[in-house]
C-alpha positions in Angstrom: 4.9 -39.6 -62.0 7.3 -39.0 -58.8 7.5 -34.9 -60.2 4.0 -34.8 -60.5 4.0 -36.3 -57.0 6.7 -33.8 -56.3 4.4 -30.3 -57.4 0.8 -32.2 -55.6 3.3 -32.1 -52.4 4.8 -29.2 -52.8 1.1 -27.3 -53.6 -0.3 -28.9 -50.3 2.6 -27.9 -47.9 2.5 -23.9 -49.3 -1.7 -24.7 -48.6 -1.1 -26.0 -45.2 1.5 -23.2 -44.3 -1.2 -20.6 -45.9 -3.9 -22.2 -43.2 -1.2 -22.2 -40.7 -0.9 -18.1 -41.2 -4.1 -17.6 -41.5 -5.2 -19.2 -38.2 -2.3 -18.2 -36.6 -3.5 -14.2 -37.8 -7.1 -15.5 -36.9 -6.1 -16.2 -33.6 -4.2 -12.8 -32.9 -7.3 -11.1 -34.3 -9.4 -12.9 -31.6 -7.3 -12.3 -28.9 -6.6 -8.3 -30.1 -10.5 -7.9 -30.4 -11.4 -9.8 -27.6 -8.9 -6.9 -25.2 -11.6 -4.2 -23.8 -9.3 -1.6 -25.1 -10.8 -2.7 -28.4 -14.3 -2.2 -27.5 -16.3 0.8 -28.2 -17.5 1.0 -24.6 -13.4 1.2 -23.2 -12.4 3.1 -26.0 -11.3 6.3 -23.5 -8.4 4.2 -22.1 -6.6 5.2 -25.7 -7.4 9.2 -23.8 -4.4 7.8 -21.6 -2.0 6.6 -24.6 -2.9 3.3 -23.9 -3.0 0.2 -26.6 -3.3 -3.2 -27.0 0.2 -3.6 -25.9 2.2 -1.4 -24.0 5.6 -0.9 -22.7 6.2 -1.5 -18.8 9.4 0.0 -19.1 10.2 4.0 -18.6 13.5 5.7 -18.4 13.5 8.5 -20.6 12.4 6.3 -23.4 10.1 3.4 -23.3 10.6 -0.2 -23.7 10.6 -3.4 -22.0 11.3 -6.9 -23.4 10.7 -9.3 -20.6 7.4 -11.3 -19.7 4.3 -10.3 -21.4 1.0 -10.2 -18.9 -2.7 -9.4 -18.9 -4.4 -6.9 -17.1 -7.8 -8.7 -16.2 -11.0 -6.3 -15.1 -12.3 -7.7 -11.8 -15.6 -7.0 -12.4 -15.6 -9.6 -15.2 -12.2 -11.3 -15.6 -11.7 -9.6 -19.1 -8.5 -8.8 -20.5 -8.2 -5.3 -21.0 -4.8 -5.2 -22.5 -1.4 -6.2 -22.5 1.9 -5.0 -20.9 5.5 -6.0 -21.2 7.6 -6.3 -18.1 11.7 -5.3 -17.6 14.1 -7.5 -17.3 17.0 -7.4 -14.8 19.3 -5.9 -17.7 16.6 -3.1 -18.3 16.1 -2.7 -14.8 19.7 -2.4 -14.3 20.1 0.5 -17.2 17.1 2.1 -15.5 18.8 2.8 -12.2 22.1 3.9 -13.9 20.5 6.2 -15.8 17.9 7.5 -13.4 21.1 7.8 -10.7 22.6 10.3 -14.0 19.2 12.3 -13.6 19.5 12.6 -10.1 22.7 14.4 -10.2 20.5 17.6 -12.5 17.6 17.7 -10.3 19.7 17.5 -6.7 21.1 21.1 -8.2 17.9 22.8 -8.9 16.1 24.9 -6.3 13.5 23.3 -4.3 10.8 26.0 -5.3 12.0 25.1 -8.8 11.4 21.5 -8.4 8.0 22.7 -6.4 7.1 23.7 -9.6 7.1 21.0 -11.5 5.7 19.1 -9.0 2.5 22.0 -9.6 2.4 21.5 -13.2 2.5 17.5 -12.5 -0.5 17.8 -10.3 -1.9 20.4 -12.6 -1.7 17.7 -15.9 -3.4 14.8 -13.3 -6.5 17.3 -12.9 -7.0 17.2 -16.5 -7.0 13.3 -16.6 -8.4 12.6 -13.5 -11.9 11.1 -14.9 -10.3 8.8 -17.3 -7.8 8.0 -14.9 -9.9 7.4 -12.0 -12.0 5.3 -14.4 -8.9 3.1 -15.6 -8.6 2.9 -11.4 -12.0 1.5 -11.4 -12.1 -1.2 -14.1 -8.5 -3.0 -13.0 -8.4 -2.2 -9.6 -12.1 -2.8 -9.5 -12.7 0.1 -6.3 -16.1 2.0 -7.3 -15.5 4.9 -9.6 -16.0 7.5 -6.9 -12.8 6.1 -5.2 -11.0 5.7 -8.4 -11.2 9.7 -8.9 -11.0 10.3 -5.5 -7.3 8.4 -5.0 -6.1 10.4 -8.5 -7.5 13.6 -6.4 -5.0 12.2 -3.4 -2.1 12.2 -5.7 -3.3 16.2 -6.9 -3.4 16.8 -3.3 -0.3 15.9 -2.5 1.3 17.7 -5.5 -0.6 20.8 -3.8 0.9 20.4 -0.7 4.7 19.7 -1.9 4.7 22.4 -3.5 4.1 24.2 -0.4 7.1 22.6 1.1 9.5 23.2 -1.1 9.3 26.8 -0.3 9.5 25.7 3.6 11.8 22.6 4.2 14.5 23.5 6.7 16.0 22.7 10.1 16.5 24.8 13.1 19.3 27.1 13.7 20.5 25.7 17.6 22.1 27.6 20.7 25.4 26.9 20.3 27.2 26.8 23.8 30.0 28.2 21.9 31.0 31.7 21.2 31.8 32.6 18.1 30.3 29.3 16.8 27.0 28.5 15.0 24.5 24.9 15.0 22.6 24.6 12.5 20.7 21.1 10.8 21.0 20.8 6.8 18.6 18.6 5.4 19.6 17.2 2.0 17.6 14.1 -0.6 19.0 11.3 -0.3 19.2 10.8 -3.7 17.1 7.7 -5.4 13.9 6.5 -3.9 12.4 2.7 -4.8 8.5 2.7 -4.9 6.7 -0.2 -4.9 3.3 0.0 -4.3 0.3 -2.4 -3.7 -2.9 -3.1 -6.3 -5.2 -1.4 -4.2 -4.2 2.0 -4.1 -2.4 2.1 -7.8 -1.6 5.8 -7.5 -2.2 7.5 -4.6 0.3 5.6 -2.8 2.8 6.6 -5.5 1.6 10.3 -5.8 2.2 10.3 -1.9 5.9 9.0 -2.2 6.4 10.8 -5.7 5.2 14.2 -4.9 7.3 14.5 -1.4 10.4 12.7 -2.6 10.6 15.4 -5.6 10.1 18.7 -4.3 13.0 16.6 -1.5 15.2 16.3 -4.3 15.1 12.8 -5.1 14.2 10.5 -8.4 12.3 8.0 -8.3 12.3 4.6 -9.3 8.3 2.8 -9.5 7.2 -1.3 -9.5 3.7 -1.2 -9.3 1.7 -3.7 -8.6 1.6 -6.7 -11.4 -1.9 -6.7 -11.5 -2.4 -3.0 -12.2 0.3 -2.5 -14.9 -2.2 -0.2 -16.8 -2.7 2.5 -14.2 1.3 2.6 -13.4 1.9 3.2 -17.5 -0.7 5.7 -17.8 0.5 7.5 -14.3 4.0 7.1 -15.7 3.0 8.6 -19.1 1.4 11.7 -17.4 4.2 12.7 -15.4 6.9 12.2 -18.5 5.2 14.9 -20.4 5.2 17.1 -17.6 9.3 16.4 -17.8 9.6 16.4 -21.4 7.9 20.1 -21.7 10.6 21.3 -19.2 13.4 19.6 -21.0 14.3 17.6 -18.3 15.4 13.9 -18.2 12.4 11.3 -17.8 14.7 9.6 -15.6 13.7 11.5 -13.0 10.8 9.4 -12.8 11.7 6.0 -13.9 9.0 3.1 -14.1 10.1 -0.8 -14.2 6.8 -3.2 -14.2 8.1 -6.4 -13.1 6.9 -9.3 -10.3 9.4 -10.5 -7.5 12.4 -10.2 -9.3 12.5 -6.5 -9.9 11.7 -6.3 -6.3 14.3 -8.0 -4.9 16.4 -6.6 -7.1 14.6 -3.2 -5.5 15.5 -4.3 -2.0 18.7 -5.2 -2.8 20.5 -2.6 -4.4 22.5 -0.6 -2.2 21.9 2.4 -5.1 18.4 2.3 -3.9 18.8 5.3 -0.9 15.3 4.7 0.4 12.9 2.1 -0.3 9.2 2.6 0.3 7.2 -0.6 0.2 3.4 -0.8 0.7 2.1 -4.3 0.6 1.3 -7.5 3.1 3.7 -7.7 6.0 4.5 -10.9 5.1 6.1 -9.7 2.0 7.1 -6.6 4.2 9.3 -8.2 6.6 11.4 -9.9 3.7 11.6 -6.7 2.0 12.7 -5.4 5.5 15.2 -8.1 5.9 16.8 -7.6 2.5 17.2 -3.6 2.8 18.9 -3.9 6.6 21.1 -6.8 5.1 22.4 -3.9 3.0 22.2 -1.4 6.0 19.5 0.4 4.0 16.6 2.5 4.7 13.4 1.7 4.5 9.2 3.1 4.8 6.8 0.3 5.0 3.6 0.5 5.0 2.0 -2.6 6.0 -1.2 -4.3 7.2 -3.4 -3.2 9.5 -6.1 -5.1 11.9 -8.5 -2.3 12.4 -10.8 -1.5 14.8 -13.7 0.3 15.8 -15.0 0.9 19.3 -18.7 2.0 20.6 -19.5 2.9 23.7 -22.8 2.9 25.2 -23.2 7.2 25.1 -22.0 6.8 21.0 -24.1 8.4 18.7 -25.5 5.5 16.9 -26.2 7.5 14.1 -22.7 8.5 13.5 -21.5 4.7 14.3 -23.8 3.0 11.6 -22.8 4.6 8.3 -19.0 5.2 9.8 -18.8 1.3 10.3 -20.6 0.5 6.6 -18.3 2.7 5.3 -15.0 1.6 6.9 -15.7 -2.0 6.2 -17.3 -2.1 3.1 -15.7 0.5 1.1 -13.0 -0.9 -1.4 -14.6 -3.8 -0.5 -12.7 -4.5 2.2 -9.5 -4.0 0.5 -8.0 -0.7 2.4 -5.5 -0.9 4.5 -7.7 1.0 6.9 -10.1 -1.2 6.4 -12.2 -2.0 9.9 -12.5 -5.4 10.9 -13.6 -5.6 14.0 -16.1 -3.7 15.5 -16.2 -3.8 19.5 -19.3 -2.7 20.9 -20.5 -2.6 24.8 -22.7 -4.5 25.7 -25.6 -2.5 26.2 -25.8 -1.4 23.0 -24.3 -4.4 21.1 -28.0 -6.1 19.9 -29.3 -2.7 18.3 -26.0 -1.7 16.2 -25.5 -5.3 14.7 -29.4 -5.2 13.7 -29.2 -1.6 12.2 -26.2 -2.9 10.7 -27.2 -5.9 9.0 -29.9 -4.0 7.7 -27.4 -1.6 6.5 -25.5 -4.0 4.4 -28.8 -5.3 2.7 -29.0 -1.7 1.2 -25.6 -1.4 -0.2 -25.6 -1.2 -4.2 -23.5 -4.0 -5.7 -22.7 -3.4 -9.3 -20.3 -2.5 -11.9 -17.4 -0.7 -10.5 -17.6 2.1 -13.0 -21.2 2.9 -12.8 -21.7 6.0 -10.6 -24.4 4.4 -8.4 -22.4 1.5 -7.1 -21.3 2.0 -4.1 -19.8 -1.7 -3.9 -18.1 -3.7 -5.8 -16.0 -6.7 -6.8 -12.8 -8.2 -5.2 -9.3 -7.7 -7.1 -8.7 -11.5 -8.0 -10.0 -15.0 -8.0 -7.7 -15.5 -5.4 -9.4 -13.2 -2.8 -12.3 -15.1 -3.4 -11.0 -17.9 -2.3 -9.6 -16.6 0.7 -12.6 -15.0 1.5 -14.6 -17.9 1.3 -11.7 -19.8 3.6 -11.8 -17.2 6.3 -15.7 -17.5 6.9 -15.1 -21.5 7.6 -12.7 -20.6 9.7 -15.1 -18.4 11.9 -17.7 -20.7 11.9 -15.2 -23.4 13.1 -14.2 -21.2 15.8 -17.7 -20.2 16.9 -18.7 -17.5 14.5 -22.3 -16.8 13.8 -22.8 -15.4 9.6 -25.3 -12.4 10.4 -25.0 -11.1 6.9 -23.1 -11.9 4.2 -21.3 -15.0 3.7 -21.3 -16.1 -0.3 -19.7 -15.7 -3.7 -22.4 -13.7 -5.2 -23.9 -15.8 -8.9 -22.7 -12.8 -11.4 -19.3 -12.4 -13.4 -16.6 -11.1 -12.0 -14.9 -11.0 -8.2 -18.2 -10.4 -6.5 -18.5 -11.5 -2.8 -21.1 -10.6 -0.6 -20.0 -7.9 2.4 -20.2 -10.5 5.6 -21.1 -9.6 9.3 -20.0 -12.0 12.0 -20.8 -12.4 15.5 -20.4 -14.4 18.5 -16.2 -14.9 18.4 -14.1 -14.7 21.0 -12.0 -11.4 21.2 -8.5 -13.2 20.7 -9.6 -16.4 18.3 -7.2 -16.7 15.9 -9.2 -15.4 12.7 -10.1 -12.2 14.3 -6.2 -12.1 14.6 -5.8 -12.5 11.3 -5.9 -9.4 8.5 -8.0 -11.3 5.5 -8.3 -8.7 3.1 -11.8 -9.0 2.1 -15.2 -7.5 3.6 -15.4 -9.3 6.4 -16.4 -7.3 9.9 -15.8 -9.2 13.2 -18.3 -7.9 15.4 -16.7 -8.1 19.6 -18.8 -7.8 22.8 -17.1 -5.9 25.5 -17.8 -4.2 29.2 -15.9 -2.0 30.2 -13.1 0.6 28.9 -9.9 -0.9 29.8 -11.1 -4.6 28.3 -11.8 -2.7 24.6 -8.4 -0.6 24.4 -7.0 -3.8 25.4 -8.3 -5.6 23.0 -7.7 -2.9 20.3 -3.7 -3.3 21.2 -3.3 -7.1 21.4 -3.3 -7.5 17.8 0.2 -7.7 15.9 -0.6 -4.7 13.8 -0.9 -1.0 14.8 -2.6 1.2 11.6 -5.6 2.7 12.2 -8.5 2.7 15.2 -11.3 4.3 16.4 -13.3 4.9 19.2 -17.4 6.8 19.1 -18.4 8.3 22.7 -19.1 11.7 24.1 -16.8 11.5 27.2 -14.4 13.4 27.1 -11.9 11.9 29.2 -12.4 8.8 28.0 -11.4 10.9 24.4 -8.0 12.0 25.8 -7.4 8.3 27.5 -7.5 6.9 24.3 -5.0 9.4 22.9 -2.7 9.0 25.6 -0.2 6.6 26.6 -2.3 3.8 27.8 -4.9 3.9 24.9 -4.6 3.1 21.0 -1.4 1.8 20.1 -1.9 2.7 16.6 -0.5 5.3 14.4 -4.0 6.7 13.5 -6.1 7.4 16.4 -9.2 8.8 15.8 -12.5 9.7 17.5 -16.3 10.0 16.2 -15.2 8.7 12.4 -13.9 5.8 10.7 -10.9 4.1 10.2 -10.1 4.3 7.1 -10.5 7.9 4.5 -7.3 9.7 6.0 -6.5 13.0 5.2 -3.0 14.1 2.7 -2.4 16.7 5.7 -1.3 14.3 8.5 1.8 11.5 7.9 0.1 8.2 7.1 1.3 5.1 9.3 1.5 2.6 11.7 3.3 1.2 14.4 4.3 -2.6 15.4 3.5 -5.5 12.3 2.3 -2.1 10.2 5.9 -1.4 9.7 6.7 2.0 11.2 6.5 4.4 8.4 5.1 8.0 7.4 4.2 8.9 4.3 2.0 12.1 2.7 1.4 15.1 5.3 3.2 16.5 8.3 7.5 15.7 8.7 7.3 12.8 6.8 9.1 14.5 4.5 12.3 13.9 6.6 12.4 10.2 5.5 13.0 11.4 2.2 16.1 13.4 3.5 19.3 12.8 5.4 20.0 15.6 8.1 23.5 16.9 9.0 24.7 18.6 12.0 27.0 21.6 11.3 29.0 23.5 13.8 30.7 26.4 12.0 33.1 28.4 14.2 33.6 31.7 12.6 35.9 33.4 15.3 39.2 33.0 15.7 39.6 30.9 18.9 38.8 27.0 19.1 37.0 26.7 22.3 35.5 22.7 22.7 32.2 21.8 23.9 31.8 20.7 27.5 34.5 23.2 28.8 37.3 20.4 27.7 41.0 22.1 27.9 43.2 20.3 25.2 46.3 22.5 25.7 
């Protein structure tokens, strides 16, 4: 009886254990098919070397082995698929070993290094649709700006390569004879990236591309909610190395949250760290690398603005100010949020651009006719929502706009408000959603005033056909900003010019123009080649 017992127990345990497998391998089925890399429609993102799960570590070889997360879709809250963080250990063999690769690539000629940067641009070109569309469905930016920030990064490869056949300093007058001054400009070795969700690889290409053809590695964090984009990105480049025999290293990759990026900020064998993000995270970042004696590029927030005067072309000023506050929705760091207009011409603009909004197509990111769509994360919603109560508190009228919009997904609709005071504390505030302050003002010196109070300093814009008004507004006592523009937007700035703000925005330069010197440390050298040892300033030491 009791063996009999015995066996009937034994023959339901192996049962239950059987069901136990079988709905644990039920379950991972569900969650593997229920990942849009598993549907037909999303079956391109494989194009990219993409799978269920992927590794968020790069090095020269890939791995990872720390927290597992999901990259959602914004325009549904889908998972798309799975990436696996570094820990501090694999962040820690990722620096030594891209600090080895560093010490190859500082030898080889910058029009060598040009070249790889070429063929790295080159091998984007070829992805650039699929990539662009893997932009649009986790970032959740229209698929037009998906391709058109993967162009940014091509662009900038174009340019570098360029540079490397031009980076130099000056040969100086001497007031020595016999004697030469000359500046040498050298990498300064490993450059930290950590960029932001809403530009998940332009904002690397800009820092990549430059800090290459400089002579530097690089060392990435993306953003944790775009872990895709920075592995396929990541993937793209290492072929490029791979095919020249050249360590991946050179381009190292750790996906990770806070942790990696302290440890980022930190490290004092990080030579130059470039962080985009909030300024709130900024100034701790800031903190930590100056603690260290470090240098740092920030790019930061930005409080945007957008003035019209009463001889502006309203036809320019309408589509310019729907553009620059609804692109991305709202999400640029150019984005313009407040839009001063005078007086005279204040009722007609907000009514033409009310009417405006009402005409913008909302719809799935990826479709080609959208030209709006949803908000990165749940989160943004709800601070989106916030803000608007707090402009109606402080005397805000909702022209436009104002709601979570009753579809799936991040989807808010683009909001116009009027009747706030200039300085009231939301206007002062960067929300990073499409909302547009709209701002009554008389004369001149009110509206550049106005444009400078706020903490941040990115981008501004002014629409009038005076031109000395034009040249006020670029001189000393107009925009305090680093982009200062005239008859255009705020936001869509070209790869040619350096990129950055002043004040709360954080100071830095990236892309176009010198800022490749922040990627560089620069020497002075005298070199006497006579035979005497005269000293500057006509000193006698004898």
């Amino acid at each position: 009886m009791q063996r009999c017992l015995t066996l009937t127990l034994a023959r339901h345990t192996r049962l239950l254990l059987r069901s136990k497998f079988a709905l644990v391998q039920c379950q991972q089925w569900v969650a593997m098919s229920s990942l849009l890399i598993n549907q037909p429609k999303y079956v391109w993102l494989k194009e990219l070397g993409l799978s269920e799960d992927n590794p968020g570590v790069y090095n020269g070889s890939w791995g990872g082995s720390g927290e597992v997360i999901t990259s959602y879709c914004p325009a549904n809250n889908e998972p798309i698929a799975r990436v696996t963080q570094a820990t501090l250990a694999e962040y820690e063999e990722t620096v030594q070993k891209t600090k080895e690769a560093w010490k190859l690539w500082a030898d080889i000629p910058a029009p060598k290094r040009g070249e790889i940067v070429r063929q790295i641009g080159d091998a984007l070109r070829k992805k650039i649709k699929v990539l662009g569309s893997l932009v649009s469905l986790e970032m959740g930016k229209i698929y037009v700006e998906g391709v058109g920030e993967v162009q940014e990064y091509v662009d900038v490869c174009d340019y570098a390569v360029g540079l490397s056949r031009m980076i130099g300093g000056p040969i100086l007058p001497s007031e020595r004879p016999g004697h030469a001054l000359i500046e040498q400009w050298n990498p300064v070795g490993l450059v930290g990236i950590i960029t932001a969700f809403n530009f998940p690889v332009a904002v690397y290409g800009w820092n990549n591309a430059i800090a290459l053809t400089c002579g530097n590695v690089c060392l990435w964090k993306g953003a944790p909610t775009t872990p895709l984009t920075s592995v396929a990105v990541t993937k793209i480049v290492a072929e490029v190395l791979e095919q020249n025999n050249l360590p991946g290293a050179i381009c190292s990759m750790t996906c990770g949250g806070a942790d990696i990026g302290t440890a980022m900020a930190k490290d004092e064998r990080v030579d130059l760290l470039s962080f985009t993000g909030s300024t709130h995270v900024g100034k701790m970042v800031a903190m930590m690398v100056q603690e260290r004696f470090g240098r740092k590029l920030l790019e930061l927030g930005g409080n945007n603005a957008i003035i019209v005067f009463e001889d502006a072309d309203l036809n320019l000023v309408v589509p310019s100010a729907v553009f620059a506050s609804v692109g991305t929705a709202g999400q640029r760091c150019t984005t313009t949020r407040r839009l001063m207009l005078h007086e005279s011409v204040h009722d007609t603009v907000v009514e033409r651009l009310a009417k405006a909004y009402k005409q913008v197509r909302i719809g799935d990111p990826w479709d080609p006719s959208t030209l709006y769509g949803p908000l990165h994360t749940k989160q943004a919603v709800e601070q989106y929502l916030a803000a608007i109560e707090q402009a109606k508190q402080q005397g805000g009228t909702v022209v436009c706009g104002g709601k979570v919009m009753d579809r799936p997904g991040n989807y808010v609709e683009p909001t116009i408000i009027t009747g706030l005071p200039h300085d009231a504390s939301i206007v002062h505030t960067e929300t990073f959603v499409p909302i547009l302050y709209v701002l009554k003002f008389k004369t001149e010196e009110e509206a550049f005033a106005w444009n400078n109070e706020v903490k941040q300093g990115l981008s501004s814009s002014i629409f009038t056909k005076d031109l000395g008004r034009v040249f006020r507004w670029l001189g000393p006592k107009g925009s305090d900003c680093g982009i200062v523009n005239v008859n255009i937007p705020t936001s869509g700035a070209e790869i040619g010019g350096a990129f950055g703000g002043e004040k709360h925005t954080g100071g830095g330069r990236e892309s176009g123009s010198d800022s490749w010197k922040q990627y560089m440390r620069r020497s002075t050298c005298t070199i006497n080649y006579s035979k005497d040892l005269p000293l500057a300033q006509g000193i006698k030491f004898e």
